[in-house]
N, C-alpha and C positions, 0 to 999 in steps of 0.2 A: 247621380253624377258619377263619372269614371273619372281615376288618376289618368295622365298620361305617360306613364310608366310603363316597367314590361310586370307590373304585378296588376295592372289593368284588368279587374276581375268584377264580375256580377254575383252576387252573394243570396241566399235563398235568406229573406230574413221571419222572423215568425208570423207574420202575417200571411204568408205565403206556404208557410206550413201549414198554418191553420188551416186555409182553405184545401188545401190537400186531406188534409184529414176530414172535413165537411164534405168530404164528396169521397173518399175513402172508409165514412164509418159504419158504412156496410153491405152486404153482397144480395139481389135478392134468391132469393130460394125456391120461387116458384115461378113462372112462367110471365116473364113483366109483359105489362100492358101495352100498347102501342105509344097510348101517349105517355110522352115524357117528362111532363110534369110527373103524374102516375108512378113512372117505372123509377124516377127519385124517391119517391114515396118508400117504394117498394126496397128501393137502396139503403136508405138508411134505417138502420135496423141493424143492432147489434154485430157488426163485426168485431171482432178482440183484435186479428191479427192482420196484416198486411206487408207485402213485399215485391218490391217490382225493378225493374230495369228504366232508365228515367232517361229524356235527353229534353235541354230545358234550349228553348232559344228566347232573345228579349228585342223588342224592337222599340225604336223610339218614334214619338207623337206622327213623323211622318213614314212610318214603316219602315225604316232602315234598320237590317238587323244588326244590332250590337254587339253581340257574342253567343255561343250557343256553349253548352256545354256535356258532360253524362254521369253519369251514374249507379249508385243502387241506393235503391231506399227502404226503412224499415219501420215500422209504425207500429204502437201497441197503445191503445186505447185503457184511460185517458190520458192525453199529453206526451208519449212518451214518444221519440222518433229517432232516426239515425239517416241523415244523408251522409253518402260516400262520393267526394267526387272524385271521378278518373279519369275525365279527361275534359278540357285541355293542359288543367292544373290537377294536383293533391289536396284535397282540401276535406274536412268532416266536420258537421254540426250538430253537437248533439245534445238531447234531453231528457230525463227524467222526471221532466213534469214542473219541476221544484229549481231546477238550474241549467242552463243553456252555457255548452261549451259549443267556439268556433277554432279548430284549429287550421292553418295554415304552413302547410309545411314546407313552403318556399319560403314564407318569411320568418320559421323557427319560432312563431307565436302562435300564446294559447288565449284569447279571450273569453272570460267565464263572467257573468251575468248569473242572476236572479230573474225566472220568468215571471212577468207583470203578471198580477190577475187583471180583467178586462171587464169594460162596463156591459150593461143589457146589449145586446144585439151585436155587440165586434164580434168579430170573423173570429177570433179566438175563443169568444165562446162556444164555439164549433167543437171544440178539441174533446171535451169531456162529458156533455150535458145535451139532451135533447133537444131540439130546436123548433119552435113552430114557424116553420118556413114561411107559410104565407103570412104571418102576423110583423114576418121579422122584414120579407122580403118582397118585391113586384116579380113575379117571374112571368117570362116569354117565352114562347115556341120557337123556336129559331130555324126550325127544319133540317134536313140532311144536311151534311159537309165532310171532305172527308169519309165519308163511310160511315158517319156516325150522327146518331141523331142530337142534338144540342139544345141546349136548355138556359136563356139567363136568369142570373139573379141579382137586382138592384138592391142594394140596403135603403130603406126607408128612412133610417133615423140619418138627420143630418151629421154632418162634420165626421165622415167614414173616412178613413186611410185608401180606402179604394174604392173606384166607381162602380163598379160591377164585378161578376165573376160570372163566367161559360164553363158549364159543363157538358163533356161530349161521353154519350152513353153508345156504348154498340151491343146489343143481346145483353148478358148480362154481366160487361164488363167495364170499367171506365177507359175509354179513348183519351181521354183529356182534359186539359183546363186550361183556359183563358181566363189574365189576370188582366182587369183595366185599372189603372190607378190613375187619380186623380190631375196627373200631368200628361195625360197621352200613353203612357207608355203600358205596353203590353208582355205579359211573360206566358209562354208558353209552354205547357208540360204535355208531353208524351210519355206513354208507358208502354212496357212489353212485358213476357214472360210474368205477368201475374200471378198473386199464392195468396191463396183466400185462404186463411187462417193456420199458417205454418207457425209451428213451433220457433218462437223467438227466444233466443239466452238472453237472460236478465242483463250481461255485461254487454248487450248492445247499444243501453240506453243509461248509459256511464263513462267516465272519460278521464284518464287518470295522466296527465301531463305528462310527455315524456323528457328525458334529461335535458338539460342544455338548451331547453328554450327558453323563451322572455314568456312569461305568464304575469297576464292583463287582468286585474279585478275590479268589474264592475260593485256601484252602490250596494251594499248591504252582503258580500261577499267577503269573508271574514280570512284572513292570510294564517295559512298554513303558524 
């Protein structure tokens, strides 16, 4: 749902992380195979580090797009990530595996949470743990689009937060992701300027409130 306010914003929530880093947890190395189930195969496989140039657009059940937005982002495996957003707003999400801060610097608010752990097969368990894809998932061929070959992935186990998730591979770099969640609506990630395992500082996946804001704490987060 959207306020109708000018603070009217689309928020990357961990769900959405998660599958970012499911298709983020690694690069392959050798020469992937045509098919793309295959060449996912070949993808996941130990990446540590990740960093890319991000523009997110969201449409709703009847393809109206909502908002788009940009960024950077920074991923270190397990759980650990940093979105930056910069445009159309200010805005950073961040975690250390253990605690998710979202700041918001139009509304001078910090909300920090406790990241849930997650049952067998959610998208979250993407973040840190190997996955058996086909055990967990139905995947489809979807063919070219875009430039890029495409891959779905349906969750088997009922009552998922999301109905599917597309991934778009091109040689051996990720094009994209399509989010379908279980009310129509779809979130889509694009990426550029890719960095297969650059050097990330620890203080990326850390957040330390700045003055004069209003700081929000979620369940089990314990006040200064």
């Amino acid at each position: 749902m959207f306020a109708s306010h000018r603070h009217r914003k689309y928020r990357v929530t961990p769900l959405v992380l998660s599958l970012l880093l499911l298709a983020t947890t690694s690069w392959a190395q050798t020469e992937p195979p045509p098919n793309t189930r295959n060449r996912l195969d070949h993808f996941l496989h130990g990446l540590a580090t990740f960093s890319a140039d991000f523009e997110q657009r969201v449409y709703d059940e009847t393809g109206e797009l909502l908002e788009s937005a940009a960024g950077i982002v920074s991923i270190a495996r397990p759980g650990k990530f940093s979105w930056e957003y910069q445009q159309p707003y200010r805005q950073s999400i961040v975690s250390d595996g253990k605690t998710l801060w979202l700041y918001d610097a139009d509304l001078a608010q910090v909300t920090i949470n406790a990241v849930e752990s997650s049952a067998a097969g959610s998208a979250a368990q993407l973040l840190g743990e190997d996955t058996d894809i086909d055990a967990t998932y139905d995947t489809a061929e979807l063919g070219e689009r875009e430039g890029a070959e495409w891959l779905k992935l349906t969750p088997k186990a009922a009552a998922q937060q999301y109905a599917a998730v597309e991934l778009g591979l091109r040689a051996e770099t990720l094009a994209g992701i399509r989010l379908l969640d279980n009310l129509g609506q779809i979130t889509e990630l694009r990426f550029s300027n890719l960095r297969r395992n650059p050097a990330l500082a620890a203080s990326l996946f850390t957040f330390s409130p700045p003055p004069d804001v209003d700081v929000v704490r979620g369940t089990g987060i314990e006040t200064d």
